[in-house]
N, C-alpha and C positions, 0 to 999 in steps of 0.2 A: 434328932438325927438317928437315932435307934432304934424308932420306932418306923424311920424310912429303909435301914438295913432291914431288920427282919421281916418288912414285904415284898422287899428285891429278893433275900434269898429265898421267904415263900414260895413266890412265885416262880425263882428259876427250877426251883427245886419241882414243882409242877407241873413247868412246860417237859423236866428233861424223865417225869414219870411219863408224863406223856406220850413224849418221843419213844420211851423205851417198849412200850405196849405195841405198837406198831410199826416196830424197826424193821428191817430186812434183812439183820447180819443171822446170819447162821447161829451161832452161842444164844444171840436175844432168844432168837423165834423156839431153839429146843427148850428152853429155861421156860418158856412162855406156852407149850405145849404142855410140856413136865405140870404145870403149875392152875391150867385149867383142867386139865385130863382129872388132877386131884380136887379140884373144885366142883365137878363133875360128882364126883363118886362120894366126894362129902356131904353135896348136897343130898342124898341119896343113904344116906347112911351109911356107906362102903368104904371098907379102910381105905384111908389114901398107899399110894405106890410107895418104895423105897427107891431112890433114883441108884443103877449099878453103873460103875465106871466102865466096867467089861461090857456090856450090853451097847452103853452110849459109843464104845470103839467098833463094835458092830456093827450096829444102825449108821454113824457117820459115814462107816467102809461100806455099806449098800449104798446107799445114795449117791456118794460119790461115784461109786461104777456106775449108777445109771445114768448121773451128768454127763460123765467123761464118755461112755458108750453107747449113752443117747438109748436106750431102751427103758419103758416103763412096767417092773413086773415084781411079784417077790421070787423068781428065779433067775437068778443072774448065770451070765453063759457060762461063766468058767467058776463060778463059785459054788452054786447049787441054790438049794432049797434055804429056807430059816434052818431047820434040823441037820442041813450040812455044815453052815455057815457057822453054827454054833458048836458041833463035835468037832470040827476043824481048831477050832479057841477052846476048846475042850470044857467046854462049858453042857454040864446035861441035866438041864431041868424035866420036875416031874412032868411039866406040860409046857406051851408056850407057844406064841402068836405076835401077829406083824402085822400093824398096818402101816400102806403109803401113802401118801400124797403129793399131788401134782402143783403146783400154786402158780398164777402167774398174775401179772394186774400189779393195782396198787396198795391193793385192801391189804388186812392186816392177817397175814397168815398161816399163825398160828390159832387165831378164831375161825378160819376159814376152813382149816382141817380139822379143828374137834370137830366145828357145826357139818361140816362132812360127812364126819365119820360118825356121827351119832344121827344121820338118815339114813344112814347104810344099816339092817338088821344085823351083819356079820362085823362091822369093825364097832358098832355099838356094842356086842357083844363080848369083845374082846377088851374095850373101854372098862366097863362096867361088872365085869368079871369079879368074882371074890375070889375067884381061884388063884390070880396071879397076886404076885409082893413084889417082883420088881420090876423096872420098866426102865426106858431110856427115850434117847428121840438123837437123832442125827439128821441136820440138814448141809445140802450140799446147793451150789447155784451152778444151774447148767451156763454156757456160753451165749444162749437167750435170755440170760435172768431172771429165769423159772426159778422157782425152789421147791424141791424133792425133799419130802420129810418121812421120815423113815421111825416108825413105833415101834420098839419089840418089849414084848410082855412074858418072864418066865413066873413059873410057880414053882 
């Protein structure tokens, strides 16, 4: 009998890794960014990122305004630039950088935006930076159930 418990819980425990790698909630897919982006840069020899709670309130508030107001851009109309967005939260790193993405489909979308952003030379490069330590990720779901993923990187 014990030995048929612990391959029900093996397995549940399995299916719901499973599930969690290709979910679609917003919380999954930033954790799931956060956690390749550092896979990424460890394979590579590159410190991994430190995840900022301030940055990830950032990133979430971009995305969200691009859901809700339907535009895809790192300038938001009434917010500005990253470099506004962040002297607005009063946050002023040495450096720092943003990438977006657009996600739509079934696929699993947090691998859909590293594999992304590591063919693009400019968010590769903001990926894989030694320059930057912290990082966040904020996803919002438009009213089409897109998801908008929003990276910001400061040093």
């Amino acid at each position: 009998m014990e030995l048929h418990r612990r391959n029900f819980v093996a397995m549940a425990f399995a299916r719901t890794v499973q599930a969690a790698g290709t979910a679609s909630d917003p919380e999954t897919i930033e954790e799931s960014v956060f956690a390749a982006v550092n896979r990424e840069r460890e394979s590579r020899r590159i410190p991994a990122m430190a995840w900022s709670g301030r940055l990830a309130a950032l990133a979430r508030n971009h995305s969200d305004e691009m859901a809700r107001q339907q535009f895809f851009s790192h300038n938001a109309p009434q917010r500005g630039s990253l470099s506004d967005r962040l002297r607005a939260a009063g946050i002023a790193p040495r450096a720092c950088a943003e990438n977006i993405f657009l996600h739509y489909g079934q696929s699993d979308a947090a691998a859909a935006a590293v594999a992304g952003w590591l063919r693009s030379r400019g968010h590769r490069s903001n990926l894989l930076s030694r320059s930057y330590r912290q990082t966040a990720v904020g996803v919002a779901v438009d009213a089409r159930g897109r998801r908008l993923i929003t990276q910001i990187f400061t040093a």
